[in-house]
DRENKE-347314 format. One record per atom (N, C-alpha, C): atom name; residue number from 1; x, y, z. Coordinates in nm, 3 decimals, decimal comma. Layout:
BEGIN
> CA/NUM/X/Y/Z
...
// end
This chain:
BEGIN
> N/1/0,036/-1,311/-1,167
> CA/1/0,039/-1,399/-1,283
> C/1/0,073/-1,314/-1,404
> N/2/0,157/-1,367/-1,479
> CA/2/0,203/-1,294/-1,649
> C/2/0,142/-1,379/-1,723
> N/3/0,060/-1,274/-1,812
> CA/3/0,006/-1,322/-1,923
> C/3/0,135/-1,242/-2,050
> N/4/0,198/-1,209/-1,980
> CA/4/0,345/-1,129/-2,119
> C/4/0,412/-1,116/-2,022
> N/5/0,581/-1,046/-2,036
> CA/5/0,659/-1,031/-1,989
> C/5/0,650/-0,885/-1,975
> N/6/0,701/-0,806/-1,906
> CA/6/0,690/-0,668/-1,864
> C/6/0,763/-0,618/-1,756
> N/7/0,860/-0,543/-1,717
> CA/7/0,953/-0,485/-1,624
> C/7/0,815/-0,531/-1,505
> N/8/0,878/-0,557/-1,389
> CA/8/1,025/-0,621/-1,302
> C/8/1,066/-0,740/-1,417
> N/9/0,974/-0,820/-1,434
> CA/9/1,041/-0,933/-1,515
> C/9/1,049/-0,964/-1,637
> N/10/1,150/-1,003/-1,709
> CA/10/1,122/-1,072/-1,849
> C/10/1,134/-1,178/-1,881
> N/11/1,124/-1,256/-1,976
> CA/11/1,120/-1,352/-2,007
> C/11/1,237/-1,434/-1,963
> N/12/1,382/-1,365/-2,034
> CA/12/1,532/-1,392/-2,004
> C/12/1,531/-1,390/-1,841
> N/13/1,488/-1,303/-1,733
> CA/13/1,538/-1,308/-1,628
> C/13/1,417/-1,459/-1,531
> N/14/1,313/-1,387/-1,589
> CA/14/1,257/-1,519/-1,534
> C/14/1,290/-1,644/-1,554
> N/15/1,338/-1,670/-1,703
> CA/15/1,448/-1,799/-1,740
> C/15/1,547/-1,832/-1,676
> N/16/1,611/-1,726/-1,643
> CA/16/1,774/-1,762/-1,583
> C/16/1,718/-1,784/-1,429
> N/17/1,590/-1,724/-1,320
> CA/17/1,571/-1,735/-1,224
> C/17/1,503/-1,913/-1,216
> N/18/1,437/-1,961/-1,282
> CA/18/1,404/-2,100/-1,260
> C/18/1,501/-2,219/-1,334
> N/19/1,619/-2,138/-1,397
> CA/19/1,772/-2,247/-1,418
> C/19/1,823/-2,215/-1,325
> N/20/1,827/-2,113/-1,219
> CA/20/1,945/-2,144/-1,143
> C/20/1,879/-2,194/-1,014
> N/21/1,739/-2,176/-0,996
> CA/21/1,670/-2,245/-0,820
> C/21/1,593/-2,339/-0,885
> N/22/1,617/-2,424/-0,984
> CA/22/1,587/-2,616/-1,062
> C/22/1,715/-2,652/-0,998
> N/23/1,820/-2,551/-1,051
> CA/23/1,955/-2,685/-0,995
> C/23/1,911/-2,727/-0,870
> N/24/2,002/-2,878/-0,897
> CA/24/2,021/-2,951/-0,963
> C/24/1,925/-3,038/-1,078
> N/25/1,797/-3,005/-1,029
> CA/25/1,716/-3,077/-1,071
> C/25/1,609/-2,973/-1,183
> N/26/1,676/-2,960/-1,229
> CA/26/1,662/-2,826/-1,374
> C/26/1,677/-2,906/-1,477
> N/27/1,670/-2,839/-1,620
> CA/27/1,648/-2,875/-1,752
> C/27/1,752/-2,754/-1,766
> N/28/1,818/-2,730/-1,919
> CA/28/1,896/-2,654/-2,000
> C/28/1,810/-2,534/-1,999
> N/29/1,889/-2,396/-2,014
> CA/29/1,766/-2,306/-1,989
> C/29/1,666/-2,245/-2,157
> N/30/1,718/-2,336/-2,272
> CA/30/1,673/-2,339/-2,373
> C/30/1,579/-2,416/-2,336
> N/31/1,558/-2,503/-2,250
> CA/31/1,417/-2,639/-2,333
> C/31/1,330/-2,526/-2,213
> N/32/1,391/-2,482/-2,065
> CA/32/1,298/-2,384/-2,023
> C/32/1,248/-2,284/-2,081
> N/33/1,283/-2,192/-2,173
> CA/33/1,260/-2,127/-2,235
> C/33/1,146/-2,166/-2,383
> N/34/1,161/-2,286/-2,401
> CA/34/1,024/-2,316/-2,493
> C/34/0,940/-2,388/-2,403
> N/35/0,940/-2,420/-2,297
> CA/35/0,800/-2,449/-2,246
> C/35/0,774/-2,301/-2,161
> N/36/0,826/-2,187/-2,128
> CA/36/0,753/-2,078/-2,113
> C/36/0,675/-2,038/-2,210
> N/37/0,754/-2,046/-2,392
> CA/37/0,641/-2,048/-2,485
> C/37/0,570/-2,097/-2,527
> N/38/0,569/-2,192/-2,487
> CA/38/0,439/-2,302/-2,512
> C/38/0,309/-2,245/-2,395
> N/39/0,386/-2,185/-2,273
> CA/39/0,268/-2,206/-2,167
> C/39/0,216/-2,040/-2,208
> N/40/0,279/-1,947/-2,289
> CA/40/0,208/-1,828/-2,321
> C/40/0,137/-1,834/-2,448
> N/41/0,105/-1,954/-2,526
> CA/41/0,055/-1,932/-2,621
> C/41/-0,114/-1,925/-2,578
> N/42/-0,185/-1,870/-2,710
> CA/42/-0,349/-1,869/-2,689
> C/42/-0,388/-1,948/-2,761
> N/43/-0,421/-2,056/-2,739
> CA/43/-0,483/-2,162/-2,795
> C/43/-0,560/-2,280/-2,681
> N/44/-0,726/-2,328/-2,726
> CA/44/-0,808/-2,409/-2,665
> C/44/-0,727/-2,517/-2,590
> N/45/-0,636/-2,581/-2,722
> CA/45/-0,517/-2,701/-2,675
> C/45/-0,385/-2,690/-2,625
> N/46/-0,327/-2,611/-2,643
> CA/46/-0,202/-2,572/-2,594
> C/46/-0,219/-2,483/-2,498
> N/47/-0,077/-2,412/-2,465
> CA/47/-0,109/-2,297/-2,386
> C/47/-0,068/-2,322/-2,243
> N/48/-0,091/-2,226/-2,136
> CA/48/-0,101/-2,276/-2,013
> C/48/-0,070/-2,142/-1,920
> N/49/0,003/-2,122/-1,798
> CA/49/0,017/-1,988/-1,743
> C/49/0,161/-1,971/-1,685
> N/50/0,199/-1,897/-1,640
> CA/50/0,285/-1,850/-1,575
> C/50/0,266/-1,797/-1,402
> N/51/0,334/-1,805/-1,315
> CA/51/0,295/-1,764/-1,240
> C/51/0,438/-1,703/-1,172
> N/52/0,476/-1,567/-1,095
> CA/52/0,568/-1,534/-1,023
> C/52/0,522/-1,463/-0,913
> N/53/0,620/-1,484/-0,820
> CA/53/0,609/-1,425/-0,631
> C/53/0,736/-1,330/-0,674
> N/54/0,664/-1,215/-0,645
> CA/54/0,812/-1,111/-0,561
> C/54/0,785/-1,057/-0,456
> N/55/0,880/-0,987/-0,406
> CA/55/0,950/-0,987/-0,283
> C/55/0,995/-0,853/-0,290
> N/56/0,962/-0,709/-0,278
> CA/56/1,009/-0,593/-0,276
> C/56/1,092/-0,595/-0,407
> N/57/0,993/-0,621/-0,547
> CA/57/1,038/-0,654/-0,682
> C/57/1,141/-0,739/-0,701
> N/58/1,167/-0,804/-0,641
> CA/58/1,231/-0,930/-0,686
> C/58/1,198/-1,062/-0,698
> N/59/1,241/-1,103/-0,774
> CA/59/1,165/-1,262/-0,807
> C/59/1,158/-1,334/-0,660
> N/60/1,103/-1,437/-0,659
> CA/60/1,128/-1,489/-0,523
> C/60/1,061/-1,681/-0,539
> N/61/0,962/-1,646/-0,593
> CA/61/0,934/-1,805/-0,684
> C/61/0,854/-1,791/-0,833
> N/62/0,864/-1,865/-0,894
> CA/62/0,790/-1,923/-1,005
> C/62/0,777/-2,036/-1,069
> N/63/0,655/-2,041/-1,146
> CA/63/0,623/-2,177/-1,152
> C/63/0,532/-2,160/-1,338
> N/64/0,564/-2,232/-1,392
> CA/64/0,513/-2,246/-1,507
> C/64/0,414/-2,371/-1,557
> N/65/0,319/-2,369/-1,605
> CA/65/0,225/-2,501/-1,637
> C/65/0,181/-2,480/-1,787
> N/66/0,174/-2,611/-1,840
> CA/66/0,152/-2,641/-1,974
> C/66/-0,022/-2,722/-1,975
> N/67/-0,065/-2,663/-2,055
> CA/67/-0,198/-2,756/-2,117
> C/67/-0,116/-2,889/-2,173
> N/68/-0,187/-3,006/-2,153
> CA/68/-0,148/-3,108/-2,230
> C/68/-0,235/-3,160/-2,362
> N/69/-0,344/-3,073/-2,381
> CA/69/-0,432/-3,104/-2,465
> C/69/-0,454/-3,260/-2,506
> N/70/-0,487/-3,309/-2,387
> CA/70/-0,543/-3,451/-2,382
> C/70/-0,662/-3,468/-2,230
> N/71/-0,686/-3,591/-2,224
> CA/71/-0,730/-3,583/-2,060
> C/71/-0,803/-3,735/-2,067
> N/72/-0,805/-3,796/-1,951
> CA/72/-0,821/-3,898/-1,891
> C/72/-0,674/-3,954/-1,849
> N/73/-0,637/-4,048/-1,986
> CA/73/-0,500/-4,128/-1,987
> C/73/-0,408/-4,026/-1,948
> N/74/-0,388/-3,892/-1,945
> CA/74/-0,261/-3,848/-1,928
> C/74/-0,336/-3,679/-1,875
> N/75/-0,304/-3,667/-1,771
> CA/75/-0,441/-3,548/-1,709
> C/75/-0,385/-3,394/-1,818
> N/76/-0,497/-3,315/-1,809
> CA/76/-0,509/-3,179/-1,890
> C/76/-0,393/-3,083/-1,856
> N/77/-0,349/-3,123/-1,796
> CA/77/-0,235/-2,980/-1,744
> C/77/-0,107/-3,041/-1,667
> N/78/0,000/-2,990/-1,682
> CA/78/0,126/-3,054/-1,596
> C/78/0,204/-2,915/-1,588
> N/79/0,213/-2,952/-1,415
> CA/79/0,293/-2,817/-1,419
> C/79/0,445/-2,865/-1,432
> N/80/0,510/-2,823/-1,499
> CA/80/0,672/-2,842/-1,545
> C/80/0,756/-2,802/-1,439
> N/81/0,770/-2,645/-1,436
> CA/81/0,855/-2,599/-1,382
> C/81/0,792/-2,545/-1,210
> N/82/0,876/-2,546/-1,093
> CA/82/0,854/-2,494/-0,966
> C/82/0,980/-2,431/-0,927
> N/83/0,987/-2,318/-0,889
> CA/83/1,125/-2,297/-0,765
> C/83/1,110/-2,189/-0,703
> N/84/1,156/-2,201/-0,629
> CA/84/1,153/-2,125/-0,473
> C/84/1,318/-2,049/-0,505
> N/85/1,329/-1,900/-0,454
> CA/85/1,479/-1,842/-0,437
> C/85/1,506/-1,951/-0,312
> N/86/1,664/-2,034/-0,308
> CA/86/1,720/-2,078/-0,209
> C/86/1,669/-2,033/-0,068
> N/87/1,715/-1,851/-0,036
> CA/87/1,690/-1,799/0,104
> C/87/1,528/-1,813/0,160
> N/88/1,449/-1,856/0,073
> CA/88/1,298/-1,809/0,089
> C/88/1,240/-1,942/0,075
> N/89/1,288/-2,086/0,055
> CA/89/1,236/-2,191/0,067
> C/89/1,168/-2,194/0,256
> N/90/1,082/-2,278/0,254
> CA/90/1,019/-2,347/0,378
> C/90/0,898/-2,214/0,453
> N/91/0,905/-2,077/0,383
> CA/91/0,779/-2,027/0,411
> C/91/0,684/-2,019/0,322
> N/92/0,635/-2,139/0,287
> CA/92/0,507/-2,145/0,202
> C/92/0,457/-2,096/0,051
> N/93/0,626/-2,054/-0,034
> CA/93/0,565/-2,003/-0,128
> C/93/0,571/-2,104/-0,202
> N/94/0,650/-2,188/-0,215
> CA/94/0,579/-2,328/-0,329
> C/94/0,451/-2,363/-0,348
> N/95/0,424/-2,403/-0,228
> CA/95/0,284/-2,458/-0,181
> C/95/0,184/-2,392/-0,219
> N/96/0,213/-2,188/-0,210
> CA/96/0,096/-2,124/-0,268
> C/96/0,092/-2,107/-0,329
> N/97/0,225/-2,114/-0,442
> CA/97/0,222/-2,117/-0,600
> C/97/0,122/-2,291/-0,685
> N/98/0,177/-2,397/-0,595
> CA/98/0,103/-2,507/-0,662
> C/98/-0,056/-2,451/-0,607
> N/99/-0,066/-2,432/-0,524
> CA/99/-0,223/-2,423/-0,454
> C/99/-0,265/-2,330/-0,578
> N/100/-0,261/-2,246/-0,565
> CA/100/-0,310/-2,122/-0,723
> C/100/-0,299/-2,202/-0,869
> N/101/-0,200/-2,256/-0,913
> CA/101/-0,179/-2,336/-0,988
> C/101/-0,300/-2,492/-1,023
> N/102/-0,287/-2,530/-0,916
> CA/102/-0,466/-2,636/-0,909
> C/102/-0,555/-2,544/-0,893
> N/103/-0,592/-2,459/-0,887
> CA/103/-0,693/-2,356/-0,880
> C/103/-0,682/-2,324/-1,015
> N/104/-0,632/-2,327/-1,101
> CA/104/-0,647/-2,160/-1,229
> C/104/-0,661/-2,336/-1,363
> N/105/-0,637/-2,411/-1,307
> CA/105/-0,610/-2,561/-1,409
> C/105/-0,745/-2,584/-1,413
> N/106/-0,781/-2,603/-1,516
> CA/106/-0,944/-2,676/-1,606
> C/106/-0,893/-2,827/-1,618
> N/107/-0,934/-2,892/-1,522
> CA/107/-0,874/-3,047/-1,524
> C/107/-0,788/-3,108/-1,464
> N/108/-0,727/-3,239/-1,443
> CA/108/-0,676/-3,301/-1,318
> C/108/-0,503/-3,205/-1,411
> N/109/-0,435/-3,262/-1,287
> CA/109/-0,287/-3,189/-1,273
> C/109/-0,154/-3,296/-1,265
> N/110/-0,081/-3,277/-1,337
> CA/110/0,020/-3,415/-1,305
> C/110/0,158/-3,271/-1,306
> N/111/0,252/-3,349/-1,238
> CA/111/0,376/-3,291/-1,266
> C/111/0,492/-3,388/-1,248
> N/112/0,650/-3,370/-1,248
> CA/112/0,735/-3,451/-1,280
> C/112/0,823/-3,425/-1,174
> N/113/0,861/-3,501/-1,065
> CA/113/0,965/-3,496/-0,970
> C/113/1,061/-3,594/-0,981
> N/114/1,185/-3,558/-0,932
> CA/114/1,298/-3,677/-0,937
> C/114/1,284/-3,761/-0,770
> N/115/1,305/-3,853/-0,795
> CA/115/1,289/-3,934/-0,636
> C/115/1,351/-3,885/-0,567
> N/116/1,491/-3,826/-0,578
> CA/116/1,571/-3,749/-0,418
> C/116/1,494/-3,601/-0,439
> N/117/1,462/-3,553/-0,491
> CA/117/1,432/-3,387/-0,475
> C/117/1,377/-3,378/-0,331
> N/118/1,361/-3,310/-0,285
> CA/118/1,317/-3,276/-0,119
> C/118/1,198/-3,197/-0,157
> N/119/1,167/-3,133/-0,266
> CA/119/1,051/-3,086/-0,243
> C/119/0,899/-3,256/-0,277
> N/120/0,965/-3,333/-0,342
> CA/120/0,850/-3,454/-0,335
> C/120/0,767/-3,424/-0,207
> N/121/0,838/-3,445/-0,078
> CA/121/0,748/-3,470/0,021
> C/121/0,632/-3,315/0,020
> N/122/0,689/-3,255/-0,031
> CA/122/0,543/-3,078/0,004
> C/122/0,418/-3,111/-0,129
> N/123/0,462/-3,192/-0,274
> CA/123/0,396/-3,266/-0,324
> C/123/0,275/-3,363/-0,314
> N/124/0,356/-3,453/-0,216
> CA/124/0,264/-3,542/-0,147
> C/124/0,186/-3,513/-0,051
> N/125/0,234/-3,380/0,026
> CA/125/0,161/-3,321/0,148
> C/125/-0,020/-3,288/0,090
> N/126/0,031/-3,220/-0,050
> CA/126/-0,107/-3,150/-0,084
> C/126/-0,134/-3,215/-0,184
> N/127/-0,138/-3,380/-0,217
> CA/127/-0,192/-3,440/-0,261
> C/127/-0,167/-3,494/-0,416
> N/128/-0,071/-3,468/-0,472
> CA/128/-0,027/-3,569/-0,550
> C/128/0,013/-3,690/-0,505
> N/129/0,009/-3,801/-0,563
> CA/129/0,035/-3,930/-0,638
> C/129/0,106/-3,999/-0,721
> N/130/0,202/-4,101/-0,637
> CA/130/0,331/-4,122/-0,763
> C/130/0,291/-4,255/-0,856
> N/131/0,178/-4,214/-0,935
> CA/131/0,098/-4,336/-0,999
> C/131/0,208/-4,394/-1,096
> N/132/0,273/-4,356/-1,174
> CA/132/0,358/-4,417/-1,270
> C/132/0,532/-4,365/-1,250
> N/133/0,629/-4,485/-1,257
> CA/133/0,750/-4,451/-1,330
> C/133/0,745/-4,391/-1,439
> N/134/0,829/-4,265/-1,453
> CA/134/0,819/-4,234/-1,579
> C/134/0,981/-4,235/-1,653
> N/135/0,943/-4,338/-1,747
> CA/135/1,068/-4,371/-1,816
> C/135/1,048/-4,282/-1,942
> N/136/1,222/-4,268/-1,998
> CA/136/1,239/-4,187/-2,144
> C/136/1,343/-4,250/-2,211
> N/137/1,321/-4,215/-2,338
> CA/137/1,447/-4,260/-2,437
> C/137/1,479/-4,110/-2,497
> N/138/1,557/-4,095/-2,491
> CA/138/1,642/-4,001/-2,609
> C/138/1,744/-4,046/-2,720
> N/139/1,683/-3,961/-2,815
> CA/139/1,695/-4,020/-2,957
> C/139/1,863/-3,949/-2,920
> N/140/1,938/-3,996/-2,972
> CA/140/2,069/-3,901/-3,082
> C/140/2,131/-3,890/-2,965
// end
């Protein structure tokens, strides 16, 4: 777990490693890059963690989670970002990144999948819930 950035990884490479194993189902690697800072800040309400797997120093998965500084209507923590390197999907490091991830969370856990993604079903395996559509508007 990074609580800062520090050789093997930095911020930039860990950025460019969860824009290029999101595709297709990624964000711009700017809006990734402010919810890594959002999830390193120190604050009661904000905040949240980081988490990376390597592999004979190389990245291999990571996963980022945000405090939502709310709870009931909309649970305490959402993890945003997940990815697995392509070659290294289907031996269990998603799963032990979310598993650690509900472990290190003070409060229930929501996160955001697209209906075709293939990882939904390892989601549902360990117990999320597709309680709501989640619709958006964008302004501009």
């Amino acid at each position: 777990m990074l609580s800062d950035f520090t050789e093997p990884i930095t911020r930039k490479k860990f950025s460019h490693f969860l824009f290029t194993y999101l595709h297709p189902f990624g964000d711009p690697i700017e809006e990734i890059e402010k919810c890594i800072d959002y999830a390193l800040l120190d604050n009661s309400k904000a905040g949240g963690f980081i988490i990376a797997v390597f592999e004979d120093e190389k990245i291999i998965g990571g996963l980022v989670a945000n405090k939502t500084g709310m709870s009931g209507y909309i649970p305490e923590n959402i993890i945003v970002y997940v990815a697995v390197d392509a070659q290294m999907r289907g031996k269990g490091i998603g799963k032990m990144m979310i598993d650690l991830a509900i472990e290190l969370c003070d409060g229930d856990v929501k996160l955001h999948v697209e209906y075709d993604n293939p990882a939904k079903r390892l989601y549902e395996r360990i117990g999320f819930k597709n309680k709501y559509a989640d619709m958006r508007f964008k302004k501009g």
